[in-house]
N, C-alpha and C positions, 0 to 999 in steps of 0.2 A: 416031940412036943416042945423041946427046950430048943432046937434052932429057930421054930416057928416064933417060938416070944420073943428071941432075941434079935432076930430081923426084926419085929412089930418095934421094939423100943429103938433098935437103931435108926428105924424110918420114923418114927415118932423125935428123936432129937434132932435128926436130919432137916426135918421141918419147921422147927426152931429158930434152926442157923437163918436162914431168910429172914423171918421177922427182928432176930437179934439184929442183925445185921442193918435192918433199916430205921429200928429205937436207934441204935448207936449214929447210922447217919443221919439222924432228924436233928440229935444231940448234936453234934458236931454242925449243924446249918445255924441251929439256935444260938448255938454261943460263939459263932462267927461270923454272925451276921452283924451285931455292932460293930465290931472294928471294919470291917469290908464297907459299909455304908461310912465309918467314921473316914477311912482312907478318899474313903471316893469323893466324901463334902471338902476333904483338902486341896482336891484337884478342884475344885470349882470356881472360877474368876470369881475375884472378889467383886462385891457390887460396888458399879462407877457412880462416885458421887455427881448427883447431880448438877449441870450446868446453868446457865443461863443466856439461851443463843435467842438472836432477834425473831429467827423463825418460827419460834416455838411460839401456841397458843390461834385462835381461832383468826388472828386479827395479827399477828406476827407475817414480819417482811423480810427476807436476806438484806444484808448489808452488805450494799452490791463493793464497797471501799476493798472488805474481808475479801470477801468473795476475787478480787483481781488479787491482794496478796495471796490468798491461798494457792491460785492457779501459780503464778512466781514460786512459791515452798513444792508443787507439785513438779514442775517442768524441771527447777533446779536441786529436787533431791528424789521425789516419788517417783519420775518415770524412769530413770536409772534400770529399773526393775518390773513396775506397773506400769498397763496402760489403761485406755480407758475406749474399749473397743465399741463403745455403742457413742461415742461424741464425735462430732468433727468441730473441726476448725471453726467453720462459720456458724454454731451453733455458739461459740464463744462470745460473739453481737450480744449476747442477753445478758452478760454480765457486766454492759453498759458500756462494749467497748465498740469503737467505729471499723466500718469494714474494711479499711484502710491499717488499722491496729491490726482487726485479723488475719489479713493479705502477708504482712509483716513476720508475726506469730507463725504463720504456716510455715511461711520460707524457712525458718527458723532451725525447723524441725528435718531430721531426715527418715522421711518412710521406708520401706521396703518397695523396692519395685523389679522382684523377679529375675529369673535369670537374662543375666548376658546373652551375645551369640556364644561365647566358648563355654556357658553353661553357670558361670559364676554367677551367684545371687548379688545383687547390686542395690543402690540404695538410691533416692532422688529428695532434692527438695518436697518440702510438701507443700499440698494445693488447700485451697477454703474446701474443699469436700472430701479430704481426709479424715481418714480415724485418726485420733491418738492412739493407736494400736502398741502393743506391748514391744518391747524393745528388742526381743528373741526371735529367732525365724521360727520358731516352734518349741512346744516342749517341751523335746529333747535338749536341746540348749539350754533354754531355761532351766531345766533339771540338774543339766551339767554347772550348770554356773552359780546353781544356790543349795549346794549340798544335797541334791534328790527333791528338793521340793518347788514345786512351779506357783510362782507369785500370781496371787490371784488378780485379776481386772475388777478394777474400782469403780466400774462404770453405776453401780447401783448399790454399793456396799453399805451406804448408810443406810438405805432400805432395809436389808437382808439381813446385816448380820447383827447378830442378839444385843441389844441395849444400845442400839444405833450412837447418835454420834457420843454421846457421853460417852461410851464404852471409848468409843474410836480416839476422840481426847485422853483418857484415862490411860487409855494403851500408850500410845505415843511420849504422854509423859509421866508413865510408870515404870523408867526402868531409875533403878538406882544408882547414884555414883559407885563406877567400878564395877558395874551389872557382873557378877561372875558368870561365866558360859563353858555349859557343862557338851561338848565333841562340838555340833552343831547350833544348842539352841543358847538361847540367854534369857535370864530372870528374869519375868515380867510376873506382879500377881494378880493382873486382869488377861491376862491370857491362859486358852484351857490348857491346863496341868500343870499351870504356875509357869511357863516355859514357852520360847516362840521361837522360830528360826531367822526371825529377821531380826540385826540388829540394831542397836538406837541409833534412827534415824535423821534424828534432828540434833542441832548445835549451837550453841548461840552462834549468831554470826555466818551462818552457814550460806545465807541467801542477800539480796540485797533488795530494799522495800525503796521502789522509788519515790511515797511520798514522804519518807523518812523516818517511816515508825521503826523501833528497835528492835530487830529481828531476834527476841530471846527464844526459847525453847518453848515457852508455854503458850507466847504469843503466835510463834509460827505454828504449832499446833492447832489453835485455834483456829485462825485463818483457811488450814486445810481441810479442818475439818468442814467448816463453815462451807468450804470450796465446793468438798465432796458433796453433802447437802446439798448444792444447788444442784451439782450435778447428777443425782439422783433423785431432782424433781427440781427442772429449770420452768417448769411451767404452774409453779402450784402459788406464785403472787398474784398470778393472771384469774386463776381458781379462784382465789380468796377474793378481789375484787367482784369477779360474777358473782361470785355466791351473793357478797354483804348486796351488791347492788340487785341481787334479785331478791332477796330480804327483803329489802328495803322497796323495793314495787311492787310486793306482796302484801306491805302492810299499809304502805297508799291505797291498795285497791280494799284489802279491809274496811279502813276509813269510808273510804269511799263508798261501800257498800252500807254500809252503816247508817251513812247520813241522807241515802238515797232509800234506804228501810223509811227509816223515821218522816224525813216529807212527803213517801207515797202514801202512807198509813195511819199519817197525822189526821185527815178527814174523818175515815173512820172512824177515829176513836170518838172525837166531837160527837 
């Protein structure tokens, strides 16, 4: 009788242990879950103060002036590393430049154009129906030449990425004098986890504006961003125009409707 009870209570504390076991790990979730949520709010880009670009707003236009310095800040510092694989050349005409400018532009630029006969990958002027394609033959290059991580294509990035162009301004010139750079990355506090792998990009001076604005840091940022904007929607001035003008033929025919109510059913009411 006495091993019978003493098995009963050993399997009776034995059962125990699981419950104790999941109070203690409930405790433990509860009282580290503030600091885990507080860690994780410090990784969060901080919010980009906002701007004030010509684009913005129902009735907002690029400024096509920005818009050509940006492309200048783009060609002589951002393609280095990005391309912009959904543009070509001749899609550049929208930014109010002549096909003559963009014949020019192309040449300018060196594309990829596949292997040699002895098998070497080679490069050619570019044509008006070019990509600005990324500057890497792939990659793996790409990967090799920026610490493991492949620079992303710009072609839509003010669309896509979170807090559009303010963000993209804010980044650019959020890094501090003397950014310290912890293996890879450098101190930005608009990028996630405080940290980016590319470094500050712009400089005063870095570019040359040929209608003589002062190419500072805040300004050339602007410009590019401005740039990217168009080129993440080169067709949305053309939108705005149809739209207001079909507004605005919408409420002619309103009017109109109106006034041809009232002279048909003026009789009547007499």
């Amino acid at each position: 009788m006495a091993p019978s009870i003493t098995r009963q209570k050993n399997h009776a504390r034995s059962g125990r242990r699981p419950v104790r076991a999941a109070w203690i790990a409930c405790a433990l979730a509860v009282a580290t879950a503030p600091t885990a949520r507080a860690a994780d709010d410090t990784l969060k880009p901080r919010h980009a103060p906002a701007q004030a670009w010509s684009f913005n707003g129902a009735l907002g236009q690029f400024d096509l002036a920005s818009v050509q310095r940006g492309y200048a800040v783009f060609a002589g510092v951002c393609a280095s590393c990005h391309g912009l694989a959904q543009v070509h050349f001749s899609d550049l005409t929208g930014m109010g430049l002549k096909a003559e400018d963009v014949l020019a532009l192309a040449a300018a630029w060196q594309v990829p154009d596949g292997p040699n006969a002895q098998g070497q990958l080679q490069r050619r002027n570019g044509r008006p129906d070019d990509a600005l394609a990324s500057p890497y033959w792939g990659p793996a290059a790409a990967k090799a030449a920026n610490g493991g991580v492949v620079p992303p294509d710009l072609s839509r990035i003010v669309t896509v990425y979170p807090g559009g162009a303010d963000r993209i301004y804010a980044l650019l010139t959020g890094y501090a004098p003397g950014t310290p750079q912890t293996g890879h990355d450098f101190a930005n506090p608009y990028a996630i986890g405080h940290s980016t792998a590319m470094p500050p990009p712009l400089h005063d001076g870095a570019v040359h504006y040929a209608d003589g604005t002062q190419p500072t840091v805040q300004q050339q940022a602007r410009d590019v961003t401005t740039f990217l904007a168009w080129v993440s929607a080169p067709h949305q001035d053309m939108r705005r125009r149809v739209g207001v003008g079909a507004a605005l033929y919408l409420c002619f025919l309103a009017l109109l409707f109106v006034i041809l109510k009232r002279r048909i059913w003026s009789d009547v009411r007499k």
